[in-house]
N, C-alpha and C positions, 0 to 999 in steps of 0.2 A: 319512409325515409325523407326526411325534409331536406332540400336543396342549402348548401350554403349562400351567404349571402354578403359577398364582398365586394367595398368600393375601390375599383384601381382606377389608375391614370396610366395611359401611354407613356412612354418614353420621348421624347424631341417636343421640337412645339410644332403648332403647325406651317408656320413658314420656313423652318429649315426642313420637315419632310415633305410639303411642296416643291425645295430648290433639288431635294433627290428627285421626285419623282420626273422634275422637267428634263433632267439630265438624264436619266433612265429612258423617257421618249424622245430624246434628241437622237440616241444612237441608231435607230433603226433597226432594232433587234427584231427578231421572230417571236411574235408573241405566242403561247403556249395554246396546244390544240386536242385533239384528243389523243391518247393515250401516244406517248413516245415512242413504247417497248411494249414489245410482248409482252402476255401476261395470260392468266389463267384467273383472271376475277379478284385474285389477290392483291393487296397492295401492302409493304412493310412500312410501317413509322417506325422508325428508331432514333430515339433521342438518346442524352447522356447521362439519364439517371446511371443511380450508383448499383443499382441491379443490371445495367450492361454488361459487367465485366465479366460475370458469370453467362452470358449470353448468346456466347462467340460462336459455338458449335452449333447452336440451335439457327444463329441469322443466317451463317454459313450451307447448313443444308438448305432453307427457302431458297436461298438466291441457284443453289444447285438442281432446284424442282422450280426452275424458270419464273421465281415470281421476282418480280424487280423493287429494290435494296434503297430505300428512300429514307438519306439521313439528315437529320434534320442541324444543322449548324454543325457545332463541334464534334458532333458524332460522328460525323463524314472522317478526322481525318486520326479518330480514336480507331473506327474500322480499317482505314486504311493502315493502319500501322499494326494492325492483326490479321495485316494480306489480305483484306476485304474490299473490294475495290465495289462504292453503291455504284445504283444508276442512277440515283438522282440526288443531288443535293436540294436542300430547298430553307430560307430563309424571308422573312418577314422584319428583319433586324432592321431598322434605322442607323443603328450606329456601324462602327468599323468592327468586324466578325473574322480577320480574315481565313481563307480554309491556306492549312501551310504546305498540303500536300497533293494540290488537285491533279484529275486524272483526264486524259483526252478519250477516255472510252465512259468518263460520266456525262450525264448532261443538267445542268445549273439551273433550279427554277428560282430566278430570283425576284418577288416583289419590286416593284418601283420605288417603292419608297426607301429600301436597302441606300445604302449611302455610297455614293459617286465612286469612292476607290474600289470597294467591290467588284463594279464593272472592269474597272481598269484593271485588276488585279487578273481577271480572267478572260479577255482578251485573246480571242484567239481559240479559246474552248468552247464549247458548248452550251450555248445560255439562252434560254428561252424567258421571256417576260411575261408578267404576269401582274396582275393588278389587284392590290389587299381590297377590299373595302373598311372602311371605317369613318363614322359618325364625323369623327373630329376634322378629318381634312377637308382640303380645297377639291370640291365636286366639281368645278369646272375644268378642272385639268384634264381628268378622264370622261369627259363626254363620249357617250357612242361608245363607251369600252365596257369590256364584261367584268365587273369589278365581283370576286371571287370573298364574301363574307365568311365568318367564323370567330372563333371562340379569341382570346388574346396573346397566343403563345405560336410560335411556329409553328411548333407541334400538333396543335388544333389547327391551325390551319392547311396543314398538310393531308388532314384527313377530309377539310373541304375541299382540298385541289384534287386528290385522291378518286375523291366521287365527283368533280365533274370531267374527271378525266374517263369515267364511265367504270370505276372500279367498284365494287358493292361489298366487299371485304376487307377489313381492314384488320392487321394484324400489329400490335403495337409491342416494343421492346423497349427496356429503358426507358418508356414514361412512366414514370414511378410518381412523382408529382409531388413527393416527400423526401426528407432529409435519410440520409441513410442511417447504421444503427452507430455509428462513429459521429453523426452531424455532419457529414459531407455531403455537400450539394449537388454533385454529382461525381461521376465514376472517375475523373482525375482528381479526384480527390479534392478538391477547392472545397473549403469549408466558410461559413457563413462569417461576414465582421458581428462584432458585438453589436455595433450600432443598427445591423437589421432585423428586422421586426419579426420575433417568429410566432405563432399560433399555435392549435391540439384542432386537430379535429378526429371525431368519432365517427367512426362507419361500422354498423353492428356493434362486434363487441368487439374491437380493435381502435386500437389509438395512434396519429400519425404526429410528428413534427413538421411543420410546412414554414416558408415562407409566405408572404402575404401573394407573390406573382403564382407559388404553386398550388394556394386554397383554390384565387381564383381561378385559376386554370382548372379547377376540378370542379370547383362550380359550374365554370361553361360546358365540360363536357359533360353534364347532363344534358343540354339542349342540343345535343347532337339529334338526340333519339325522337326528338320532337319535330324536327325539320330534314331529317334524312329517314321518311319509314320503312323505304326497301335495304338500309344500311346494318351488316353484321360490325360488330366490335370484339377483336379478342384481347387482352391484355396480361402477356407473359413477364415474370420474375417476380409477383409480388408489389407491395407500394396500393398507394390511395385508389389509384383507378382503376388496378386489378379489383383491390375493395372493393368496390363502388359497382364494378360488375358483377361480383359474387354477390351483394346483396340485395341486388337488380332482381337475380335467377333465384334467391330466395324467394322473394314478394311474388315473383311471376311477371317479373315486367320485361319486354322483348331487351338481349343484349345481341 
């Protein structure tokens, strides 16, 4: 199975996600440590692929067998409005994201580099900081800080916060990573403009439709496996990275 191979770019430039991240360490927030919650090895990614919507019952029983409920942006507040209250929200965003329904029994892992209203948005809840790594920014700003690397997507990066929060299971929902069979981008339905770029990618004998941010995003999680070796991945409802696992377990290679 040959890796994809795609060029992105980050979102912001680098000096207005500098002017986030200095406003992120101005507040003096509790920067994030080991594991928050309880837990039994597990950890949930759930993003808002359009394979979510079918997924309510299944994320519903984990969070009932005490594993904690980690969603990743807008999934936070699709759950919450299907009486699923996560325990963790967690974002990597730069720009404005904001959650419309937060809860004072979740707790907020938000990168520095998320954008200033974020903060202010949640105020008063539960938020612990946390520091993205990436190539492009100002290394000076986070001297001395444990800067938390991974793949380009929230989503991957919650499977790096995941496991240094000491979790070695990862169970993913809704990262599908591909368009749905409507062309809907994810599970409210928001469908692509014309003007963005879509792709085909092949895994086995199966064909996806992607966006350029969701190739790449499938490209990096191959390099999970390379850099996490005591790390399990499981990937429920279908989409490119359940593929991409299934034809892992074909070849023999560890998922």
């Amino acid at each position: 199975m040959k890796p994809l191979n795609i060029d992105v770019t980050q979102y912001g430039t680098v000096e207005g996600i500098s002017e986030n991240i200095r406003y992120a360490l101005s507040l003096g927030l509790d920067e994030l440590q080991m594991a928050p919650c309880k837990h039994d090895g597990s950890f949930i990614v759930v993003g808002s692929g359009p394979s979510l919507e079918f997924q309510i019952d299944n994320i519903r029983s984990e969070q009932e067998a005490g594993r904690p409920i980690c969603a990743v942006k807008d999934a936070y507040d699709y759950l919450v409005s299907h009486g699923i209250t996560p325990n963790l929200y967690i974002s990597v965003e730069p720009r404005y994201r904001p959650v419309k329904n937060p809860s004072k029994s979740s707790a907020f892992l938000l990168a520095s580099r998320c954008h200033p209203d974020m903060f202010r948005d949640l105020k008063g809840y539960c938020v612990y900081l946390w520091h993205s790594w990436s190539e492009e920014d100002d290394k000076d700003l986070l001297k001395a800080k444990m800067c938390i690397g991974g793949g380009s997507t929230s989503g991957l990066r919650a499977v790096n916060v995941g496991y240094c929060l000491g979790y070695r299971k990862i169970i993913m929902y809704g990262m599908d990573s591909c368009l749905g069979v409507k062309g809907e981008k994810r599970v409210s339905q928001l469908t692509l403009g014309k003007q963005v770029s879509k792709t085909n990618v092949i895994v086995g004998d199966k064909e996806f439709i992607c966006n350029m941010a969701m190739a790449a995003q499938a490209q990096d999680f191959q390099h999970i496996y390379t850099v996490m070796p005591d790390l399990s991945i499981q990937v429920k409802g279908g989409g490119l990275l359940s593929a991409i696992i299934e034809e892992r377990k074909k070849k023999g290679f560890r998922t």
